[in-house]
Backbone as CSV, one residue per row, in Angstrom:
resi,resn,N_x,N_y,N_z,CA_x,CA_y,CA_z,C_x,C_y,C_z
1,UNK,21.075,8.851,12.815,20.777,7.815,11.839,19.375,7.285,12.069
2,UNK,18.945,6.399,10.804,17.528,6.250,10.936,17.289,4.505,11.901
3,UNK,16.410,4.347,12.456,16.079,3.086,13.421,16.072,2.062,11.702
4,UNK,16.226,1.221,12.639,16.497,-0.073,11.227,14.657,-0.197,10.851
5,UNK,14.653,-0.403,9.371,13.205,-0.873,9.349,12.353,-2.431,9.845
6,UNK,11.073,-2.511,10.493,10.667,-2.890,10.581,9.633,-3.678,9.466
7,UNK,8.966,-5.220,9.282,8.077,-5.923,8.712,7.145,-5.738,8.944
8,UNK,5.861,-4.548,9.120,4.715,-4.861,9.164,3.874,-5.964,8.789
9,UNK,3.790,-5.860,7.675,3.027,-6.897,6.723,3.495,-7.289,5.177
10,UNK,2.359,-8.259,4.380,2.705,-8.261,2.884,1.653,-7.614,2.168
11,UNK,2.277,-6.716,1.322,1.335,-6.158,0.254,0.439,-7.407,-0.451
12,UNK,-1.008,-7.487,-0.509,-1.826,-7.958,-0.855,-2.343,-7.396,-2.595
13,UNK,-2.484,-6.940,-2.054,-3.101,-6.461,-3.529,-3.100,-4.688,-3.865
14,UNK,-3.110,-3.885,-5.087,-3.354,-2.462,-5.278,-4.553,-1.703,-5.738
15,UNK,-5.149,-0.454,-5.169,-6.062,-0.168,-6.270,-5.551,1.185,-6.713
16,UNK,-6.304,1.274,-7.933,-5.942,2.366,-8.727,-7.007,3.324,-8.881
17,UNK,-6.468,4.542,-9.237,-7.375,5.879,-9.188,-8.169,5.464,-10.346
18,UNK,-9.632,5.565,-10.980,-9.825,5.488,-11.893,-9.841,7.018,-12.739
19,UNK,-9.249,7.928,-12.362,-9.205,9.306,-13.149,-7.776,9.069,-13.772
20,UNK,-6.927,8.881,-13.081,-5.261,8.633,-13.500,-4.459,7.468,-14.088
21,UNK,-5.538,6.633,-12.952,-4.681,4.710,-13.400,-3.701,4.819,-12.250
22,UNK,-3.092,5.366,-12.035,-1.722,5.687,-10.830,-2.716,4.370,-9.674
23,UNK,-1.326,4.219,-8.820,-1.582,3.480,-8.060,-2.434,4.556,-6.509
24,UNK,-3.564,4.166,-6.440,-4.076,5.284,-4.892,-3.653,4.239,-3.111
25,UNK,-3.834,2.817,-3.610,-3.597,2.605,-2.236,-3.218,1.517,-2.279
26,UNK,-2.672,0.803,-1.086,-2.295,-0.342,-1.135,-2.535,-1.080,-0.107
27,UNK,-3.025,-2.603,-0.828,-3.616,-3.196,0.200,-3.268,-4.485,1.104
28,UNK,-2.985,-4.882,2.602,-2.079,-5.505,2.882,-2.853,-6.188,3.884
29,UNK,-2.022,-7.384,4.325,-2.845,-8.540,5.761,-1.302,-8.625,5.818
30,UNK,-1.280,-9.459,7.345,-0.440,-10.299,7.872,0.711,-11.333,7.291
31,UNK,-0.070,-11.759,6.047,0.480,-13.023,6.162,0.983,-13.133,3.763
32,UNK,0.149,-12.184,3.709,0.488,-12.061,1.962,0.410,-12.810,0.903
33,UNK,-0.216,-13.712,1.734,-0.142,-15.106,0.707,-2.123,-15.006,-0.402
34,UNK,-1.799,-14.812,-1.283,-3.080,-14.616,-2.043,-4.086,-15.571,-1.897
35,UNK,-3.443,-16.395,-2.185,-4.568,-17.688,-2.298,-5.393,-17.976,-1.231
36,UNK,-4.842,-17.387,0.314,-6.038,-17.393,1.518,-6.892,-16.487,1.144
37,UNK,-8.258,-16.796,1.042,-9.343,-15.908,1.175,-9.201,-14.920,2.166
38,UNK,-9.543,-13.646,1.551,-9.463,-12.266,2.777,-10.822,-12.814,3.785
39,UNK,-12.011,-13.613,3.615,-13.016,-13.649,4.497,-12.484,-14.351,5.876
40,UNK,-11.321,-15.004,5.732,-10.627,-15.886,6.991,-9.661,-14.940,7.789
41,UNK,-9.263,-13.297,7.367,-8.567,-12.254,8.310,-9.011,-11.118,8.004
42,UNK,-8.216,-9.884,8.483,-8.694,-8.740,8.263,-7.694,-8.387,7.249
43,UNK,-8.125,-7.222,6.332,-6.675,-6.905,5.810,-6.884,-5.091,5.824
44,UNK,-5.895,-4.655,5.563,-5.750,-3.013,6.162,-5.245,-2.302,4.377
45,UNK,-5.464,-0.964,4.361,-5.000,-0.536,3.517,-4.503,1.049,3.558
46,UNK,-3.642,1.553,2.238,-3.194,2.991,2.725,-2.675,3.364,1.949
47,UNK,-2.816,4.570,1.658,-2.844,5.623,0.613,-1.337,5.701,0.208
48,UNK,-1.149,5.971,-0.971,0.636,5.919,-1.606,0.659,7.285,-1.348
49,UNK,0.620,8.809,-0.547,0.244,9.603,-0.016,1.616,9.630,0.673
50,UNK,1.513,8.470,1.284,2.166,8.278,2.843,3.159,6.933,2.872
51,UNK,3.722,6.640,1.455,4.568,6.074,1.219,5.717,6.753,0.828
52,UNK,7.057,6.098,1.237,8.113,7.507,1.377,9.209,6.910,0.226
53,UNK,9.469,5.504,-0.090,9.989,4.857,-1.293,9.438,3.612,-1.291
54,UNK,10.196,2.501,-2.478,9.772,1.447,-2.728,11.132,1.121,-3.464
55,UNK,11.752,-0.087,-2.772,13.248,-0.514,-3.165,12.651,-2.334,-3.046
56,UNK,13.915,-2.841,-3.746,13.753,-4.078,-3.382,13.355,-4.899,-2.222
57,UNK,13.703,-4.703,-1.256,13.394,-5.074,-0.162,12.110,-4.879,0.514
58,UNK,11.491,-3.527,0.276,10.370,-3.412,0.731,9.611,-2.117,0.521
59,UNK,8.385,-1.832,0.941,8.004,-0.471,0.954,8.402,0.179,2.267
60,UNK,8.624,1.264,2.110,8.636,2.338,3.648,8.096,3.098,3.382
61,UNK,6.995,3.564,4.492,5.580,4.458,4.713,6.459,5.368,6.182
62,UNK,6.079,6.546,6.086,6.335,7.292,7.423,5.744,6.927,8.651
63,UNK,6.301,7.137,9.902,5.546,7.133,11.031,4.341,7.373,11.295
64,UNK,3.688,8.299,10.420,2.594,9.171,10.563,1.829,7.861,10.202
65,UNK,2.284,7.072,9.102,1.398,6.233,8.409,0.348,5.325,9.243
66,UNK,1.297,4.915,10.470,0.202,3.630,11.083,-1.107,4.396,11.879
67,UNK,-1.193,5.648,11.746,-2.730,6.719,12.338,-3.363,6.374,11.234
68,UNK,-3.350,6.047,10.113,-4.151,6.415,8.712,-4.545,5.143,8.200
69,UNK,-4.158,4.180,8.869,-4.633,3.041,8.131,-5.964,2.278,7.867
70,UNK,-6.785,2.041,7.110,-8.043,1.905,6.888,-8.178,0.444,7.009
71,UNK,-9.196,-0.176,8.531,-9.220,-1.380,7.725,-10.142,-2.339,7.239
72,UNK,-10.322,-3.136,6.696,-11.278,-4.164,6.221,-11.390,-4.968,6.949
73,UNK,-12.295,-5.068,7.730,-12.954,-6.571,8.788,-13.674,-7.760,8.104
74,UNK,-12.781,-8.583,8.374,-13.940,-9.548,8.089,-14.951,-10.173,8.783
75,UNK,-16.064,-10.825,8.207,-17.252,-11.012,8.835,-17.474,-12.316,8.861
């Protein structure tokens, strides 16, 4: 059986391919709350590639996923 899932983070925001419109990645911080400015944390992002579903509860990305994650520093 599979290990129970874990909370990484909250989806922040999405971007989209501009050839398709489809969703290409998704973008996430700690804490998910919009209205904090991203310049006050970092936030990370990652390709729908390496997303495995999307149910009510949450997204699930494979193991492989947390090697691939891209992130945005703030300054």
């Amino acid at each position: 059986s599979r290990p129970p899932p874990h909370t990484r983070a909250q989806v922040r925001d999405f971007a989209f391919s501009p050839d398709t419109g489809a969703v290409s990645k998704l973008v996430y911080d700690d804490f998910g709350l919009s209205f904090l400015p991203v310049t006050f944390f970092d936030t990370f992002s990652i390709g729908m590639a390496e997303v495995l579903s999307i149910g009510l509860s949450g997204i699930v990305v494979g193991e492989e996923a947390k090697y691939k994650v891209r992130s945005s520093l703030c300054m």
